[in-house]
TIGU-305585 format. One record per residue: residue in three letters; x, y, z of N, C-alpha, C, CB in turn; residue number from 1. Coordinates in steps of 0.05 Angstrom, whole numbers. Last residue first. Glycine has a CB too. Layout:
N
res->ALA, nc1->X, nc2->Y, nc3->Z, cac1->X, cac2->Y, cac3->Z, cc1->X, cc2->Y, cc3->Z, cbc1->X, cbc2->Y, cbc3->Z, n->NUM
...
REM end
This chain:
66
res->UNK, nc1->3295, nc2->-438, nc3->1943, cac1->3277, cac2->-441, cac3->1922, cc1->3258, cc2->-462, cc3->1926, cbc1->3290, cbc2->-445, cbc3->1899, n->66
res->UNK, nc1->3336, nc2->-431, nc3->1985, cac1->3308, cac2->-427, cac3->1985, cc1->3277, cc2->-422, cc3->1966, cbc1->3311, cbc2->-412, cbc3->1996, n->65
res->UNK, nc1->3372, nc2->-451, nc3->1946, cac1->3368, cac2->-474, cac3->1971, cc1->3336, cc2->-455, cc3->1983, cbc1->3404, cbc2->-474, cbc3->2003, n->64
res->UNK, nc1->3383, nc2->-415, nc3->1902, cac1->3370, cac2->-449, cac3->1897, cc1->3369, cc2->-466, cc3->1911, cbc1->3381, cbc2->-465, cbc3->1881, n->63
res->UNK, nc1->3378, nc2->-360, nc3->1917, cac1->3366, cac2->-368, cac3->1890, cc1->3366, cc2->-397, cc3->1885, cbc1->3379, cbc2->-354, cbc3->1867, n->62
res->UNK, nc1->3399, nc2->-360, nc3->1971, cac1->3376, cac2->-344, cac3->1961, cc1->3370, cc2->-347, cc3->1937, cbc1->3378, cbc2->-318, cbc3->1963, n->61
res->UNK, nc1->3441, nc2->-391, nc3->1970, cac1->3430, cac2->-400, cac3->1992, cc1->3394, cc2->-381, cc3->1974, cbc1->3451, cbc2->-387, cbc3->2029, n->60
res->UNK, nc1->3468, nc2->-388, nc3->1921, cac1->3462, cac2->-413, cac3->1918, cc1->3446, cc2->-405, cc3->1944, cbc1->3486, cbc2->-437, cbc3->1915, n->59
res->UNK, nc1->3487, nc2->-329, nc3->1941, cac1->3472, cac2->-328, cac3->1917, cc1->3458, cc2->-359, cc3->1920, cbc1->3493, cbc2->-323, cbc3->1888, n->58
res->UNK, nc1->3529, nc2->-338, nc3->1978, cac1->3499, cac2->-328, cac3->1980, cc1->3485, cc2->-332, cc3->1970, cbc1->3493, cbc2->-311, cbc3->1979, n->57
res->UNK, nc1->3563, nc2->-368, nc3->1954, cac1->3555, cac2->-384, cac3->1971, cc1->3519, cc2->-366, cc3->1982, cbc1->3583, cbc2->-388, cbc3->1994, n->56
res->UNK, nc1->3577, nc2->-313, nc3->1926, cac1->3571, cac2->-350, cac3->1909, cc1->3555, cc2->-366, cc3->1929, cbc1->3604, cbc2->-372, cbc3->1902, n->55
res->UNK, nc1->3596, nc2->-285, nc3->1968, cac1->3576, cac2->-275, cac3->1937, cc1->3556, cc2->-306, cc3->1928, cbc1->3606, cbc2->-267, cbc3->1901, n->54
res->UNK, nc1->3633, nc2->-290, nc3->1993, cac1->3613, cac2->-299, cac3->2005, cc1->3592, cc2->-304, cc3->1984, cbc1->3605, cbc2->-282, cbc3->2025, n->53
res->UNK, nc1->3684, nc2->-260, nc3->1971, cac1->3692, cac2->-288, cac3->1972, cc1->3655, cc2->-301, cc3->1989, cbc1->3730, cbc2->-292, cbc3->1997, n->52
res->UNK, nc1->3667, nc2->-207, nc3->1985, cac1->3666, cac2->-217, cac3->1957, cc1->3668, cc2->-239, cc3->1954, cbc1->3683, cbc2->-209, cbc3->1942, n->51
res->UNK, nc1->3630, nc2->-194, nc3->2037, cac1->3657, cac2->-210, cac3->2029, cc1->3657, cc2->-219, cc3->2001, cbc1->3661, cbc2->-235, cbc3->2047, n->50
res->UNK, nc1->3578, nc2->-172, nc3->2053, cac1->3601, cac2->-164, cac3->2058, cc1->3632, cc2->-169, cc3->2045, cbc1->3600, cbc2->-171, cbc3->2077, n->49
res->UNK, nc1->3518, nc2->-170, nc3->2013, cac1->3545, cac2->-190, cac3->2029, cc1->3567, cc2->-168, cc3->2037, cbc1->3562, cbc2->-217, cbc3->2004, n->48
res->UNK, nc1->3459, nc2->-142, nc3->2025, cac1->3481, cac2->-136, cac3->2010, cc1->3514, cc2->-155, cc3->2020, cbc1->3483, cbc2->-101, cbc3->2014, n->47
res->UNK, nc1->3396, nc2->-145, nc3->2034, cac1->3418, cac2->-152, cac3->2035, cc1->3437, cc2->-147, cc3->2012, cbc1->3415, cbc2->-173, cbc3->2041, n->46
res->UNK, nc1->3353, nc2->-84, nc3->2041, cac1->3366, cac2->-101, cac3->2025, cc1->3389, cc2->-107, cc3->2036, cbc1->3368, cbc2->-92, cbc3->2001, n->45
res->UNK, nc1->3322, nc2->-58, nc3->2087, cac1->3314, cac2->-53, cac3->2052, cc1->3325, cc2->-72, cc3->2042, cbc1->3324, cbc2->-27, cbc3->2035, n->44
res->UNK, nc1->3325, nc2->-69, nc3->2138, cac1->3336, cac2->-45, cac3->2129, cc1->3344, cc2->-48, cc3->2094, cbc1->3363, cbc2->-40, cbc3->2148, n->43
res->UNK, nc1->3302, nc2->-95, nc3->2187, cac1->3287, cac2->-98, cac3->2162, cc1->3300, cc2->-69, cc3->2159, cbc1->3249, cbc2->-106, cbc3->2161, n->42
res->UNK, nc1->3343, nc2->-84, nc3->2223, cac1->3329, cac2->-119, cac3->2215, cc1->3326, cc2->-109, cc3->2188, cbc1->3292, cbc2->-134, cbc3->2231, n->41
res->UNK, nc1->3347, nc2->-45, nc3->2235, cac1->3381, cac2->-56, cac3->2227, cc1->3366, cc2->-82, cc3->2217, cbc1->3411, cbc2->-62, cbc3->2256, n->40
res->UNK, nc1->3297, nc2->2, nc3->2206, cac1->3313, cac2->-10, cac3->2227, cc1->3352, cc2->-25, cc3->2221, cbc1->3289, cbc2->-36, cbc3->2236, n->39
res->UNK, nc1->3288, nc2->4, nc3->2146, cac1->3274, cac2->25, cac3->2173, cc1->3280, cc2->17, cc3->2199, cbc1->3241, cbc2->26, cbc3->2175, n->38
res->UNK, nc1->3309, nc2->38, nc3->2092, cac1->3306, cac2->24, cac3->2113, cc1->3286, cc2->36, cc3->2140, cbc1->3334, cbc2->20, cbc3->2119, n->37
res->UNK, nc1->3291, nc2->69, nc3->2045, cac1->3271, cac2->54, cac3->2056, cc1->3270, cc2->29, cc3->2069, cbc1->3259, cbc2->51, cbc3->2040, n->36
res->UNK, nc1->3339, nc2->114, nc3->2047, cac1->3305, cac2->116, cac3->2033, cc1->3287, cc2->92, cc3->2047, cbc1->3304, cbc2->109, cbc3->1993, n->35
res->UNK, nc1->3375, nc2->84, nc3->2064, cac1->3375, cac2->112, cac3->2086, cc1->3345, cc2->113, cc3->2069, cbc1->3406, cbc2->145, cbc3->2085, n->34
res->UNK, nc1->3382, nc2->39, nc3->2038, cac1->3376, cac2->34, cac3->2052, cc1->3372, cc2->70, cc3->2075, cbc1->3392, cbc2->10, cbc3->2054, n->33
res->UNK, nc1->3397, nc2->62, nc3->1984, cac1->3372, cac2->50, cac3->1988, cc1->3368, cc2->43, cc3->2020, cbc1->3371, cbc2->23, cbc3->1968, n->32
res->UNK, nc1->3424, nc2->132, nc3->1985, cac1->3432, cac2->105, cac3->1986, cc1->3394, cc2->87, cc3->1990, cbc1->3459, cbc2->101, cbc3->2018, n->31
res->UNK, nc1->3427, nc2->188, nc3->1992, cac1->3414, cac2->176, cac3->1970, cc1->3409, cc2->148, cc3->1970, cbc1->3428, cbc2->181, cbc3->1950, n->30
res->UNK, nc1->3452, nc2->197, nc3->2051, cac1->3426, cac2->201, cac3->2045, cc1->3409, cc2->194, cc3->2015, cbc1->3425, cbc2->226, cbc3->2050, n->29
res->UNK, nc1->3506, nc2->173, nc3->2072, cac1->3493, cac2->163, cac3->2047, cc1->3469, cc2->165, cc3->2041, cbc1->3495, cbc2->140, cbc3->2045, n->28
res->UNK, nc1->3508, nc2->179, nc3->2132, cac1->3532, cac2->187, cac3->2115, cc1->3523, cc2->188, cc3->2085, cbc1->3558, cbc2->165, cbc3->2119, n->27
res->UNK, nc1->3451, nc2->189, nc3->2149, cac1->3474, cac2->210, cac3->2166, cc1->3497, cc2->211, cc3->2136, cbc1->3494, cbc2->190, cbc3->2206, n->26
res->UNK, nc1->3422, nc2->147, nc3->2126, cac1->3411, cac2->169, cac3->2125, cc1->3436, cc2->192, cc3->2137, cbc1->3383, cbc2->164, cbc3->2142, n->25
res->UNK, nc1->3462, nc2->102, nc3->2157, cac1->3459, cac2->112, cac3->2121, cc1->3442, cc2->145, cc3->2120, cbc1->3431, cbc2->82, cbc3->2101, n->24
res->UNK, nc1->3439, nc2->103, nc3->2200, cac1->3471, cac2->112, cac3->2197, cc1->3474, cc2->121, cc3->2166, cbc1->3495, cbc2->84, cbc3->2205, n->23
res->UNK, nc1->3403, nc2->98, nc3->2197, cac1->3403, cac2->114, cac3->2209, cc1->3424, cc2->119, cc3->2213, cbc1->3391, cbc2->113, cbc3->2224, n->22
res->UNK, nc1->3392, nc2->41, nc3->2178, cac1->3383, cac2->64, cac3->2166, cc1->3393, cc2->94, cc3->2176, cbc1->3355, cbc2->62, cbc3->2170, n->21
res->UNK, nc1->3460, nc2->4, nc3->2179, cac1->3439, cac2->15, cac3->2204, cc1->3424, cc2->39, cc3->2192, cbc1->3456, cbc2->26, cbc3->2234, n->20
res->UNK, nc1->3491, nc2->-11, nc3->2139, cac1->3469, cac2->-34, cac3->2150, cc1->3453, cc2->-16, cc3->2165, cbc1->3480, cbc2->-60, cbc3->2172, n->19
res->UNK, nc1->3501, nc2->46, nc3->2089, cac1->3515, cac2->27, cac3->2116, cc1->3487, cc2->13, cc3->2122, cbc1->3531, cbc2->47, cbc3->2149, n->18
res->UNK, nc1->3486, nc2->28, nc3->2025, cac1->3484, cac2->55, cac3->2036, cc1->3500, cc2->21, cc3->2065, cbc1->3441, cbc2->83, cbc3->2037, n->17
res->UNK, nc1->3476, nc2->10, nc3->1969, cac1->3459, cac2->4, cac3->1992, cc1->3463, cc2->17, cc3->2018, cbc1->3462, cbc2->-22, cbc3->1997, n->16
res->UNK, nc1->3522, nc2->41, nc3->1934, cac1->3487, cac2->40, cac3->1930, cc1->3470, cc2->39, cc3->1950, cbc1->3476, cbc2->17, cbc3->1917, n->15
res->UNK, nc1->3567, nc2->19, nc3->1961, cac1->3554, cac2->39, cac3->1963, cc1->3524, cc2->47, cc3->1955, cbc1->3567, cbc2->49, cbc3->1955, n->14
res->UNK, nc1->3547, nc2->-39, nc3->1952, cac1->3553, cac2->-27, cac3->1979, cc1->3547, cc2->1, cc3->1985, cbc1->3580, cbc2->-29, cbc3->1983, n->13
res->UNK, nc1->3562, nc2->-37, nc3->1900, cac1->3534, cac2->-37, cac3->1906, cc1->3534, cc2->-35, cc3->1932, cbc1->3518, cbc2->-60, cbc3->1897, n->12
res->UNK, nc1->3617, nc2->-29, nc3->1902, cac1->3595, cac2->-12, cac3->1888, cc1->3575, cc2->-14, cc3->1892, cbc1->3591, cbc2->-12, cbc3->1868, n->11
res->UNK, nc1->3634, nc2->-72, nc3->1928, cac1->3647, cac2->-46, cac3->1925, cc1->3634, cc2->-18, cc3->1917, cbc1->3666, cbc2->-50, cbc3->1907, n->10
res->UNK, nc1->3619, nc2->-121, nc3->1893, cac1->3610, cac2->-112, cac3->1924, cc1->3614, cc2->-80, cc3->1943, cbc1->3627, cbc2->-133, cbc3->1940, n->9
res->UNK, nc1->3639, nc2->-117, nc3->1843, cac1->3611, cac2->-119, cac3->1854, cc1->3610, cc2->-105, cc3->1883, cbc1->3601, cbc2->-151, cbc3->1856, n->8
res->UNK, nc1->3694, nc2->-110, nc3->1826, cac1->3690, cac2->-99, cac3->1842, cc1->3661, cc2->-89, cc3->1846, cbc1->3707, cbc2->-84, cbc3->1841, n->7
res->UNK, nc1->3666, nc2->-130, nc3->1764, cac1->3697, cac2->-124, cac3->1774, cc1->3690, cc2->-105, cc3->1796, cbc1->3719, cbc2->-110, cbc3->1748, n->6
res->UNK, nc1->3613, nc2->-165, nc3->1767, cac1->3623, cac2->-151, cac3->1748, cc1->3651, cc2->-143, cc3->1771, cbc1->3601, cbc2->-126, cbc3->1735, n->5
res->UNK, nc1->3548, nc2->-183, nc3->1772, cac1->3570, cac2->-201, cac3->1771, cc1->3578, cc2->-180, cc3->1762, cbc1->3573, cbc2->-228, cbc3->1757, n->4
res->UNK, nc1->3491, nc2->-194, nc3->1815, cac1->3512, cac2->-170, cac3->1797, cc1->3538, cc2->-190, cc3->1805, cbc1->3516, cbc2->-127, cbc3->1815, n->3
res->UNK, nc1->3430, nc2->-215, nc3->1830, cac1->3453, cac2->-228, cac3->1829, cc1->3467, cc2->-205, cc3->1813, cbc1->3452, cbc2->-259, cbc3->1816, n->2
res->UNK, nc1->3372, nc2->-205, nc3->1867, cac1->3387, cac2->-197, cac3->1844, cc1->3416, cc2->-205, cc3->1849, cbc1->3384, cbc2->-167, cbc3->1839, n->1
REM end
């Protein structure tokens, strides 16, 4: 899923809760990754870090591994 909108990363960050389930589950028990992470590998969903990364992510997961 691609979100375009004024301070994306800012918000869906929070949604996705911190990288480590088990840190999410401590600060962000609603978050997607404290529900159905389950390590730091496989912890539910990528989320970029760098607003300036967004674009270059997006082309790697929707039209270089297409």
């Amino acid at each position: 899923m691609e979100i375009r909108q004024e301070d994306s990363v800012a918000g869906l960050r929070k949604l996705v809760g911190p990288h480590d389930p088990y840190e999410a589950k401590q600060l962000n028990p609603q978050s997607l990754r404290a529900t159905y992470g389950v390590n730091r590998v496989m912890n539910a969903v990528h989320c970029t870090d760098l607003a300036e990364d967004g674009p270059l992510e997006c082309e790697y997961f929707f039209t270089i591994l297409n």
